[in-house]
VEXZA-495915 format. One record per residue: residue in one letter; x, y, z of N, C-alpha, C, O in turn. Coordinates in steps of 0.1 Angstrom, whole numbers, plus 5000, padded with zeros to 4 digits. Layout:
VEXZA-495915
aXYZXYZXYZXYZ...
END
This chain:
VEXZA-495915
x515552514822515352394829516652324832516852254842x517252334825518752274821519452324833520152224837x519452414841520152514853519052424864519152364875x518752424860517552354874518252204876518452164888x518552144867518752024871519752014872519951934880x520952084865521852144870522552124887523552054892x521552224893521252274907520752174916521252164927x519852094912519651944917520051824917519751734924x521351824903522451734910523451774917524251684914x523851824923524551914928524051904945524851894955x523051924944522151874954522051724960522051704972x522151654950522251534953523751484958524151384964x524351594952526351544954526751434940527651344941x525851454929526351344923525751474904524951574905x526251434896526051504881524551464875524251344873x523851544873522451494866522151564853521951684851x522151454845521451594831519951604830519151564839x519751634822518051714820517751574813516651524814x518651504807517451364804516951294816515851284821x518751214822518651174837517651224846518051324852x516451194849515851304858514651194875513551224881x515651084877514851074887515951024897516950964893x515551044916516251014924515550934938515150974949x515650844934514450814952513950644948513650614936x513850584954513250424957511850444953510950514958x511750374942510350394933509650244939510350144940x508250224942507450144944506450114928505950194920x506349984929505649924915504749854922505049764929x503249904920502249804925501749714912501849734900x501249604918500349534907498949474916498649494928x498349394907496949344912496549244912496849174903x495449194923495049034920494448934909494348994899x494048844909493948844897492048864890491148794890x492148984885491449024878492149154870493249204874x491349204859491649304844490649394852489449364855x491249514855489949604860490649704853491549674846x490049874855490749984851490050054856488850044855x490650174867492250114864492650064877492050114886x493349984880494249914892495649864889495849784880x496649934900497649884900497949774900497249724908x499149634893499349564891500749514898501149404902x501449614897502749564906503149674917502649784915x504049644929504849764936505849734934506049614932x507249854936508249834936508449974944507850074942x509649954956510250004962511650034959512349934955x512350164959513950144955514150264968513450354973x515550204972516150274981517850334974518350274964x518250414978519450474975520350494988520150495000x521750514978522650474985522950584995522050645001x524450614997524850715002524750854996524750955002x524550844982525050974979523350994968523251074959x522150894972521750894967520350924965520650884977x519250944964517950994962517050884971517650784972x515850894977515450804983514150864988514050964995x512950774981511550804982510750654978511050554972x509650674985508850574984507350594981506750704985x506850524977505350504968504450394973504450294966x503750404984502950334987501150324981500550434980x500550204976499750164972498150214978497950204990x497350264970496150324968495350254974495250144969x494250284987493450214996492250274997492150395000x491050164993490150244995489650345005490550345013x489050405008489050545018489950635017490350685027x490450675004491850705003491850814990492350764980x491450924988491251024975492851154976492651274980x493951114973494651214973493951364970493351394960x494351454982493451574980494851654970495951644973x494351734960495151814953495351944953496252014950x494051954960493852124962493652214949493552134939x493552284946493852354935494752404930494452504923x495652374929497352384928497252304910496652214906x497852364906497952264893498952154894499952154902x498652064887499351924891500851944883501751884889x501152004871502052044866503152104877504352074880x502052224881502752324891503352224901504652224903x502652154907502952104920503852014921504552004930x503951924911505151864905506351944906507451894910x506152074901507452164895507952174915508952114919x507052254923507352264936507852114945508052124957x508052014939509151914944510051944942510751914951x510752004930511852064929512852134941513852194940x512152104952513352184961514452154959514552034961x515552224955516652234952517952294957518052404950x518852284966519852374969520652414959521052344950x521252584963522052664957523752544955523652434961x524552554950525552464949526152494962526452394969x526352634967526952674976526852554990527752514998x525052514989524652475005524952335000524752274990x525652325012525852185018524252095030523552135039x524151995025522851925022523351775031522751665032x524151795033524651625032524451545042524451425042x524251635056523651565066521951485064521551375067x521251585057520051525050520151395042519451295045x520751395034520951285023521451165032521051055029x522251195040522951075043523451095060524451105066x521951075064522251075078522550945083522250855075x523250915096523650835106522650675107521450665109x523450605107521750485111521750495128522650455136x521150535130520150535146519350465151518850465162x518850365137518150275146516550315146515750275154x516250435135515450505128514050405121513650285123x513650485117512350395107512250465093511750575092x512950395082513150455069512050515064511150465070x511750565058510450675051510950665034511950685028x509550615029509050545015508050685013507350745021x508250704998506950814995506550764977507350744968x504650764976504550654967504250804957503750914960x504750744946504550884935503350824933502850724937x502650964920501850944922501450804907502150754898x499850784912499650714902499250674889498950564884x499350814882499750824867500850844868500850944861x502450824871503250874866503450744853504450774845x503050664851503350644835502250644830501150644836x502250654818501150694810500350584801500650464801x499550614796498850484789499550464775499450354769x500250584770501050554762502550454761502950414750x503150434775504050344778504850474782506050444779x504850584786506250694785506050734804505050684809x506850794811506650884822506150984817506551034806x505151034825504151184824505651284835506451244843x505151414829506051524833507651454837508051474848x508551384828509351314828510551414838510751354849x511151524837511651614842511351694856512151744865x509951694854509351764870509851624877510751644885x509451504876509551394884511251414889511651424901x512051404878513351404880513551484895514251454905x512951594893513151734900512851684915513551684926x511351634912510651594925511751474934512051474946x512051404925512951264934514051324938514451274948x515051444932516051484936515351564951515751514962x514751614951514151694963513851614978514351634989x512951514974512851414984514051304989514051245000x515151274977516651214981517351344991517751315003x517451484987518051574992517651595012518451625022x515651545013515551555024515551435034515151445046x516251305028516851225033515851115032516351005036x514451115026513751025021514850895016516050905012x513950745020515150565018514750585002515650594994x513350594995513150544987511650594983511050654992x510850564969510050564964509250444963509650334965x507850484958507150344952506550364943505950474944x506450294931505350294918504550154919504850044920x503050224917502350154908502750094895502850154884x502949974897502849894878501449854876500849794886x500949874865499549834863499749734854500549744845x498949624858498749554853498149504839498549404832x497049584837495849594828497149694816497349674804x497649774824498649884814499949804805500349834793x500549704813501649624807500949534797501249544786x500049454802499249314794498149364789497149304787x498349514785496749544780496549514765495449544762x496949494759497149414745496649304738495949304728x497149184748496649044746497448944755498748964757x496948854761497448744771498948774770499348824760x499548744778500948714777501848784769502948724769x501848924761502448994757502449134770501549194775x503749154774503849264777504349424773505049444762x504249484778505249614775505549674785504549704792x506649714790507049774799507749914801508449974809x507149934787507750064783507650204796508750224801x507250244799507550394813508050304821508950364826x507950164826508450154840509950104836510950114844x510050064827511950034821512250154826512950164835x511650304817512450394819512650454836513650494841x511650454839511850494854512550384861513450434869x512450284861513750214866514950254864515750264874x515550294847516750334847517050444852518250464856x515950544854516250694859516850664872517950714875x516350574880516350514893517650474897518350494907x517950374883519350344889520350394882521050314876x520650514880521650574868521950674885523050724888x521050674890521450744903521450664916521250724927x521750544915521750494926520650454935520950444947x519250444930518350394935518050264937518450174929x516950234949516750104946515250104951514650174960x514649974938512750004939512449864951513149764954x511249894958510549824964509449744952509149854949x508949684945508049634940506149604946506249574957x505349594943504449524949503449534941502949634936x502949364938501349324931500349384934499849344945x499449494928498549484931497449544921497649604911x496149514927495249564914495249474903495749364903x494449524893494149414885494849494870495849454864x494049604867495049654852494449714845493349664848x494249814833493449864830492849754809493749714801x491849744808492249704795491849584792491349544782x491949514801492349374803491249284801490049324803x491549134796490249054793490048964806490948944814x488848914807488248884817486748784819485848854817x486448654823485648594824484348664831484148634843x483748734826482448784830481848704842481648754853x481448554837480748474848481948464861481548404871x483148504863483548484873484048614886484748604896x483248744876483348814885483048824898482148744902x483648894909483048824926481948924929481949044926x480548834935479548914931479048924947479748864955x478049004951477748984963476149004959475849014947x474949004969473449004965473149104956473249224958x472549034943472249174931473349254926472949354921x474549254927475549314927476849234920477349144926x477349264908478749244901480149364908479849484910x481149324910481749374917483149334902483349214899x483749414897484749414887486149454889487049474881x485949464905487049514905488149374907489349384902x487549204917488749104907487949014909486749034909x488548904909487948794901487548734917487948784927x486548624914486048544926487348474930488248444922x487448464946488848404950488048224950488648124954x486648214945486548094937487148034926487047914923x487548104922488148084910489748064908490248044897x490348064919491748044917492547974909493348004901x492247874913492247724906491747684893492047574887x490747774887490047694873490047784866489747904869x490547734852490847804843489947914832489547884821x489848024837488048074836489148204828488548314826x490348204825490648334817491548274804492748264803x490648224795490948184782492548054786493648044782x491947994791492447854792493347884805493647774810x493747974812494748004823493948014835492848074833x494247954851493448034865493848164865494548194855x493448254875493748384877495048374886495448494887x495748284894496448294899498048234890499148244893x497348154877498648144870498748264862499948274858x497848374857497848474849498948584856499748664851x498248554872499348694879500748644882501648724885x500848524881502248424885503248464875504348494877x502348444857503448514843503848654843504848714840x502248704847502848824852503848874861504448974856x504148834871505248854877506148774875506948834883x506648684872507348604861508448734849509648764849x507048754841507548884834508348964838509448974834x507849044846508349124855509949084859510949134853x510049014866511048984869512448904860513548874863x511748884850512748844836512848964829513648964820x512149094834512649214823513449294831514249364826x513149274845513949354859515049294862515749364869x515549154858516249074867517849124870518749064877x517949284858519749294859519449384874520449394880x518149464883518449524889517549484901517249554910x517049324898516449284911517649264920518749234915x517449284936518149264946519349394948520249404957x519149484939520549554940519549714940519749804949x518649744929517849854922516449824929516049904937x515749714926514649674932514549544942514649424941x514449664954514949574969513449504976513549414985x512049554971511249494975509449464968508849534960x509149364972507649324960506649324966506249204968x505749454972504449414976503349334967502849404958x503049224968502349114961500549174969499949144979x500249264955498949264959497949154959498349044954x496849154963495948984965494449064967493448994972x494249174962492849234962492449334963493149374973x491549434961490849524958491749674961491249724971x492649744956493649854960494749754966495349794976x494949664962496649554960495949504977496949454983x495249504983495349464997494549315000493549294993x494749245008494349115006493349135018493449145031x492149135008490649125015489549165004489749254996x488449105005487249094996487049244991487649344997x486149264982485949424975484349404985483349394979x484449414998483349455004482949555007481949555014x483749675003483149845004483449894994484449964994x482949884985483549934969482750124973481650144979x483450194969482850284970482550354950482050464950x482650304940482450324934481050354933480450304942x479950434924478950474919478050484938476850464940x478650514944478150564957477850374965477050354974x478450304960478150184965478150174982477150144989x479050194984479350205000479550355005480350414997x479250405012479850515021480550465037480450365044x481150555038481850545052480950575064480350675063x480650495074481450375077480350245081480050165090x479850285064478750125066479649975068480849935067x478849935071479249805076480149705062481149645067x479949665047480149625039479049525037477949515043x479649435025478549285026479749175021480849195016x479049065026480048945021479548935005478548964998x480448895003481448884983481048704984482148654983x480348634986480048514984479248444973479348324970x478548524966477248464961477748414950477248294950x478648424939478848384927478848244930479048214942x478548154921478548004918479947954923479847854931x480947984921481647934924482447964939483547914942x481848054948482348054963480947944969480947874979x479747984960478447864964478747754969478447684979x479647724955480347594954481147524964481247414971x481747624963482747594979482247584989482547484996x481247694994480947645006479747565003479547485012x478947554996477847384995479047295000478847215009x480147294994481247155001481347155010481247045016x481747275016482147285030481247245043481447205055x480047285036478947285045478647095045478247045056x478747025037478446915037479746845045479446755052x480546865044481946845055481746845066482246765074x480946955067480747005083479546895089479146885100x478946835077477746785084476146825084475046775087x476846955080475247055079475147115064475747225061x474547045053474347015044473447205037473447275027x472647185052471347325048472147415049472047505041x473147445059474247585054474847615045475247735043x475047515035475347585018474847625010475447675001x473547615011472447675000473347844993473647874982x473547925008474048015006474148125016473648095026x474748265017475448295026474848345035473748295034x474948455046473948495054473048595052473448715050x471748555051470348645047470248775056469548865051x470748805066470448885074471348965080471349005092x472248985072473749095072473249235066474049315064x472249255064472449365060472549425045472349365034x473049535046473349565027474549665035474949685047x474949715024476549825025476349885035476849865045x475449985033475450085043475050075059475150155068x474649945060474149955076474549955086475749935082x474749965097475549945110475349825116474349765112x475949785122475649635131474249635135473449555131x474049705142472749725149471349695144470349655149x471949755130470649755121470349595113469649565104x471349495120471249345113471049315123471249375134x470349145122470449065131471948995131472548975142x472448965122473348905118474348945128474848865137x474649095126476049165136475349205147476149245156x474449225149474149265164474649225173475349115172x474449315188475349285198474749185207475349125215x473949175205473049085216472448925205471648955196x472848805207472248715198472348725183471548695174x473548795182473748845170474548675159475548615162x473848655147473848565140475748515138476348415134x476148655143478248605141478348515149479248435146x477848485160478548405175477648305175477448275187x477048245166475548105167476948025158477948075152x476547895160477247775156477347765136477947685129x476347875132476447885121477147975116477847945105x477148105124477948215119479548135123480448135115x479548105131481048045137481547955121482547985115x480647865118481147785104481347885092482347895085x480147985090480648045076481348095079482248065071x481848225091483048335086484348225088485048255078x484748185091485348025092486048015074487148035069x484547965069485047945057485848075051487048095046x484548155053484948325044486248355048486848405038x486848345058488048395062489348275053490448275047x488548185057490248055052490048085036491148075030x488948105031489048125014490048225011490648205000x490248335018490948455017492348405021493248425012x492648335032493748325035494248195024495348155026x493648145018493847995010494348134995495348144988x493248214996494648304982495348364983495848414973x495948434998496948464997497748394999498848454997x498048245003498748145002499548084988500748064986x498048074979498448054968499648154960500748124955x499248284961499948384954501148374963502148324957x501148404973502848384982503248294974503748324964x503048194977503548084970504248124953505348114948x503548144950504348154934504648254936505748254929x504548384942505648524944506948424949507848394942x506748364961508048354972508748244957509948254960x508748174947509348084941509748114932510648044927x508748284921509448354910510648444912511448474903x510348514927511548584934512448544945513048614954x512548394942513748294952514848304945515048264933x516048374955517348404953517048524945517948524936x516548574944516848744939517348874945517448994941x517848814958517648984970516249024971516249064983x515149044968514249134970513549044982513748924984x512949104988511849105000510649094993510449144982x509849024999507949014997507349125006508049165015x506349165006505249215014503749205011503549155000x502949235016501549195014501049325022501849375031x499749395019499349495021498049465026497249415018x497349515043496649435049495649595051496149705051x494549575053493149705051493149775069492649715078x493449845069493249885084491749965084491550085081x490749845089489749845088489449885103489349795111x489350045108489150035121487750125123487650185134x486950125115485350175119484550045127484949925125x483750075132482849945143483749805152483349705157x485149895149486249825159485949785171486349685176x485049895178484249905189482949795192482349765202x482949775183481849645187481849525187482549455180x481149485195481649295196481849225182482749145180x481049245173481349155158482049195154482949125150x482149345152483549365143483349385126484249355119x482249425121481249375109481749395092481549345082x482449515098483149535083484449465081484849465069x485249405089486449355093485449215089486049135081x484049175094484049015089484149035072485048995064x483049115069482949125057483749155047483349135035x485049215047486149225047487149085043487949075035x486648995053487648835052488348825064489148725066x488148935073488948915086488148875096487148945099x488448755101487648685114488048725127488548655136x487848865126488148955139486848995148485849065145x486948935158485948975168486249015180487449045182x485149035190485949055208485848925210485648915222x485948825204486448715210487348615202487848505205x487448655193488348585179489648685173489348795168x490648645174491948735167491948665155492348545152x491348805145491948745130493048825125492848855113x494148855130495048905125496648825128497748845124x495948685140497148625142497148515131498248475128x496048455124496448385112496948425099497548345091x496848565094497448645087498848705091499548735082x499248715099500448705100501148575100502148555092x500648495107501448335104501348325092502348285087x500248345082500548305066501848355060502748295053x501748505064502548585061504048515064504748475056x504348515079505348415083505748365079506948375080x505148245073505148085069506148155057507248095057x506148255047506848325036507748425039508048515032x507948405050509148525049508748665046509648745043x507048705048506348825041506148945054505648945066x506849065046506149165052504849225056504349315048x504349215064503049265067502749435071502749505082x502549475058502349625055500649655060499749605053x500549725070499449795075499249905074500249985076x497849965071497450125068496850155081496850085091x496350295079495750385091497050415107496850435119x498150405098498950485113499150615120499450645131x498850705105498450835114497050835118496950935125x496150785118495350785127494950785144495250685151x494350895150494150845161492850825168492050865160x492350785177491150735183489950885180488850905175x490950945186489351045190489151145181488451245185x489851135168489651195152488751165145488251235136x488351005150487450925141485950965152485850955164x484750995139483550945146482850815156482350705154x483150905171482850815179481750725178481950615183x480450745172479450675170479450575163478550485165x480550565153480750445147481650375148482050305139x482350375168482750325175484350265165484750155161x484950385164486350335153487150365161486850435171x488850285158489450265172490550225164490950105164x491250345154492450305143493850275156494650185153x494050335166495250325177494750185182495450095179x493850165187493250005186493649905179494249815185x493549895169493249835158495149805155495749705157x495649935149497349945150498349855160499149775157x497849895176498249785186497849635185498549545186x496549625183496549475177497149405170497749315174x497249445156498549395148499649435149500649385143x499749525156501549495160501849365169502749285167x500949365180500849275188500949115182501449025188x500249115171499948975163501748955155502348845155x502049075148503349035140504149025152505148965149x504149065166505149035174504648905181505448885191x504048855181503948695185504348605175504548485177x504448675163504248535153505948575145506248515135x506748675151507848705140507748755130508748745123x506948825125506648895116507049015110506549085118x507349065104508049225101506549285101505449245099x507249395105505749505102506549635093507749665094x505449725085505649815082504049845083503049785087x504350005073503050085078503250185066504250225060x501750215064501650365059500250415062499350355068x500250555057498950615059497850615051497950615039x496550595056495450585048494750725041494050705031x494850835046494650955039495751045040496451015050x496151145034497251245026496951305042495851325045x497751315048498251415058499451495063500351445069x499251605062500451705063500651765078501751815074x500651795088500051775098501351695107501951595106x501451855118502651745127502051665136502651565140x501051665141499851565150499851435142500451335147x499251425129499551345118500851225125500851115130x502151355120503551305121503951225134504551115136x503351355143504051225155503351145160503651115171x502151085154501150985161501950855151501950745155x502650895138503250815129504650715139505050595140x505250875144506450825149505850755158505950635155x505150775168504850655180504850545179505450455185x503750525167502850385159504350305155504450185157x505250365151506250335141507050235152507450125149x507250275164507950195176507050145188507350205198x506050045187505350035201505849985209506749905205x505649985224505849875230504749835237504049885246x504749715232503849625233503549525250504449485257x502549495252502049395265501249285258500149305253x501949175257501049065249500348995259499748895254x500149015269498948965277499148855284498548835294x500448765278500748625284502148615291502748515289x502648735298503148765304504948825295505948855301x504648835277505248875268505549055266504649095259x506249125269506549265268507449245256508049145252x507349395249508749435242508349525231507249575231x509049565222509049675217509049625202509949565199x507649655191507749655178507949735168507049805164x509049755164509649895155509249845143509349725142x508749925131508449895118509849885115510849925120x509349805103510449815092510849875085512049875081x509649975080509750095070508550145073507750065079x508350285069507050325068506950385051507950385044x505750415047505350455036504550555033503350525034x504850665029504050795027503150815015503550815004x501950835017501050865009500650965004499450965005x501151084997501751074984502551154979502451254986x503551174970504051284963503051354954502651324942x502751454960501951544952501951694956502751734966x501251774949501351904949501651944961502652004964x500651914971500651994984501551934990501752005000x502351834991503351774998504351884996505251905005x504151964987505452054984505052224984505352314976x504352234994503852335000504752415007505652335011x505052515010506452575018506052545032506952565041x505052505037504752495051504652315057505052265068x503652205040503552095044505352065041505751995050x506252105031507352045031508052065040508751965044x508352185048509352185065508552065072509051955074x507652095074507051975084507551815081507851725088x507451825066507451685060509151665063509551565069x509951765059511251715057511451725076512551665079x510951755085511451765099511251615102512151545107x509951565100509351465099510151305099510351225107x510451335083511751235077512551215086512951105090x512951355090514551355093514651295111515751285116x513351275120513251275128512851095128513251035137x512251045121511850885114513650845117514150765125x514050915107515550845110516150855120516950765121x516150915128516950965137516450815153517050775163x515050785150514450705161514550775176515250865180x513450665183513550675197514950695204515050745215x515850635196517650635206518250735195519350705192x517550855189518450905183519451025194518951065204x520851055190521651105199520651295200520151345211x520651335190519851475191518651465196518151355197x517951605201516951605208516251675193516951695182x514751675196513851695183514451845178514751875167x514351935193514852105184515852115176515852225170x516952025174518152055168517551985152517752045141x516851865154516451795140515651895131515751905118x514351995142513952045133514452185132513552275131x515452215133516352345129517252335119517652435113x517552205116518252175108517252175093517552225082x516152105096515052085087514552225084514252245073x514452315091514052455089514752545078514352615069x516352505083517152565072517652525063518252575053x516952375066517252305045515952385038515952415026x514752415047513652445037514052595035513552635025x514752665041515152815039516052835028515752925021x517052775025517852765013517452745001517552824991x516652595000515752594991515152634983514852604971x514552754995513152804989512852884976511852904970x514552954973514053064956514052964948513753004937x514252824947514552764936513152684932512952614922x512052714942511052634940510352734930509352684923x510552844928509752954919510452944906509752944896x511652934904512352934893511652714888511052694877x511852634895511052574887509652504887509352394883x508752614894507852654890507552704880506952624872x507952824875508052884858508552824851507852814840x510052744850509952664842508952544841508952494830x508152474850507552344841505652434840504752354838x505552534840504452664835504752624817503952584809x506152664815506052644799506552514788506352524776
END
């Protein structure tokens, strides 16, 4: 093994030993506030330098099952190892030109720490980050769990694997992205303030009723995730802004800020039922009985709408979302999703808020991670997007107050579903992910907003790829006589795993990369990018067998 790593720093242009073993921009997720298991609790992004490793780790979404294939996970680990002979020169890869490109993040996976506090396959990983630095990959992302750090007792942490993978990170010149999300595994938790919907406990976080009252052994759930990241950043603080360049602040269910309205757990939801509103618990009751008496209409708080349906249904099948006199567009439906939506946007407010003031003056960047919810896109209500917390209709934009929140903090607005295209998805349930993409781009470009992106399922796939690059640069028609062109910020790949390092998904993958950087004004045409990408994967390729057998024993 010792010769392998060897061979992979060498690769990198910089000395690596067999302890030293990681290279690439690691992502730390965390979660909102609730104790689930398991859910990520923090993200962290690290990007590298010139001479340096660069991968990224984007956050776990529901609709979202990394496929593994049958490959062993050991194995497939070992097959990131692509490694050049000392001989080849690598260095255009590692350290190409800025062009004006869209950097590429790849999120490891999410056991790489263990419940013991250590990194799992501590040396494959090493292997794997030299591999993806070598094919020009900005950076990585990790999951921090939340439930995993504080799983002990209130306010004690440990941060045992993610210290060390930080150091791995920066002993080579990386730097992490961060981001909140999930809840944690382990963790203690106020029973009565789980968010419940009809007949139904939902554990994955806490009622966004609850923000404010102290329902987790004398603390709110939004001061519990505030210490938490507090912590965080009192244990990180020698390599915030320099090592860890960014903090996705998760705010709910897979770190993404929107209600647990499609839990697919114990067959709850299937794709592409409609969801249900997360309202019933006493304390969203509460809220809207107030609200409803505000408004004047005292009988709308009893409670939420009777005639939505259950998980699985289609609009059609409710009165509620139907297309015709359907209960969303009556002066009632108009007041509740009203509420449902500002309650959602009232916690990610709150959480920005204490992210933007525990990571003021640190270098690091914020982001928030938003559900690209694009099944029944096609239809006038919009049904799983209301139930969801987004007050998205054909006649309502709920993606321009979410970006303004966002705004108002200086926050990245990280969106899923960009390899998606229209006519991949089941037409009948009228999904419209290229739809859906142009809308929020459209919204972060009215409101100033950064945009980034990643993918909602593992795809290898140059169709995949270049529907990415497009999404990655639109240009946009805002309708009010506003043109212009929205380039992400970064993108984020979903995931480092076995088949990523396939001899067929990794050329594609490294052409990919290398073509992200290069952007729409890059000076080369595509055949030269992927020839070059051809013969980094050609060099490579005996070294992926050699450590193969070694991480076998």
């Amino acid at each position: 093994m010792s010769s392998i790593t060897h061979q992979l720093g060498s690769l990198a242009g910089a000395s690596l030993t067999a302890a030293a073993d990681t290279a690439g921009p690691v992502v730390v997720s965390a979660a909102p506030a609730l104790w689930k298991s398991p859910a990520p609790s923090l993200r962290c992004k690290i990007t590298a330098g010139p001479s340096e490793l660069d991968t990224l780790s984007p956050p776990l979404s529901p609709c979202r099952s990394p496929v593994l294939g049958s490959t062993r996970p050991d194995l497939s680990v070992a097959c990131q190892a692509l490694v050049a002979p000392e001989h080849i020169d690598v260095g255009t890869a590692a350290a190409a030109e800025e062009t004006g490109g869209v950097p590429v993040f790849v999120m490891m996976p999410l056991d790489t720490v263990t419940a013991e506090h250590g990194v799992r396959r501590r040396k494959a990983v090493a292997a794997s980050l030299q591999a993806l630095k070598s094919a020009g990959v900005e950076g990585v992302m990790i999951d921090v769990w939340w439930g995993l750090v504080e799983g002990e007792s209130p306010g004690a942490y440990n941060w045992g694997g993610y210290s060390e993978m930080m150091e791995m990170a920066r002993k080579v010149g990386l730097k992490y992205t961060s981001a909140e999300m999930g809840v944690g595994r382990n963790a203690q938790r106020s029973r009565s303030s789980i968010h419940r919907s009809v007949g139904r406990r939902n554990f994955e976080y806490v009622s966004l009723g609850c923000d404010t009252l102290p329902v987790l052994k004398g603390r709110t759930p939004v001061q519990c995730y505030a210490d938490f990241m507090r912590a965080f950043r009192d244990q990180f603080k020698h390599l915030l802004g320099d090592t860890i360049v960014e903090i996705q602040v998760g705010m709910g269910p897979a770190g993404e800020l929107r209600y647990p309205s499609y839990p697919e757990q114990d067959g709850t939801w299937n794709f592409p039922g409609i969801g249900a509103f997360q309202c019933y618990d006493k304390y969203m009751l509460s809220s809207l009985k107030a609200a409803a008496e505000a408004a004047g209409k005292p009988e709308w708080g009893s409670t939420g709408p009777t005639d939505a349906g259950h998980y699985n249904n289609w609009p059609e099948d409710t009165q509620f979302f139907r297309r015709e006199n359907g209960g969303w567009s009556s002066p009632y439906g108009e007041f509740f999703l009203k509420w449902y939506s500002q309650m959602l946007l009232n916690h990610g407010e709150r959480i920005l808020s204490s992210a933007e003031s525990i990571f003021e003056n640190t270098g690091v960047k914020i982001s928030v991670k938003i559900a690209g919810i694009h099944w029944h896109y096609g239809t006038r209500s919009h049904a799983p997007e209301l139930t969801a917390g987004y007050y998205n209709t054909r006649t309502n934009d709920g993606y321009i107050p979410i970006a303004q929140m966002l705004a108002r903090h200086g926050a990245i607005f990280n969106f899923t579903c960009i390899e998606m295209r229209d006519h991949e998805q089941p037409q009948d349930a009228q999904c419209a992910p290229e739809k859906l993409v142009r809308q929020v781009a459209m919204a972060t470009m009215e409101t100033g907003t950064p945009l980034a992106g990643e993918n909602a399922l593992p795809r290898y796939d140059e169709t995949a790829h270049e529907q990415i690059f497009n999404s990655s640069l639109q240009r946009i028609d805002g309708g009010s006589g506003r043109q212009g062109e929205k380039q992400m910020c970064a993108f984020t790949y979903l995931r480092m795993n076995p088949d990523l390092f396939q001899p067929e998904n990794w050329r594609k993958f490294v052409g990919f990369v290398k073509r992200m950087k290069e952007g729409r004004e890059g000076k080369r045409c595509w055949e030269e990018v992927e020839r070059e990408a051809e013969h980094f994967v050609r060099v490579t390729q005996p070294l992926v067998h050699e450590a193969a057998v070694a991480l076998m024993h």
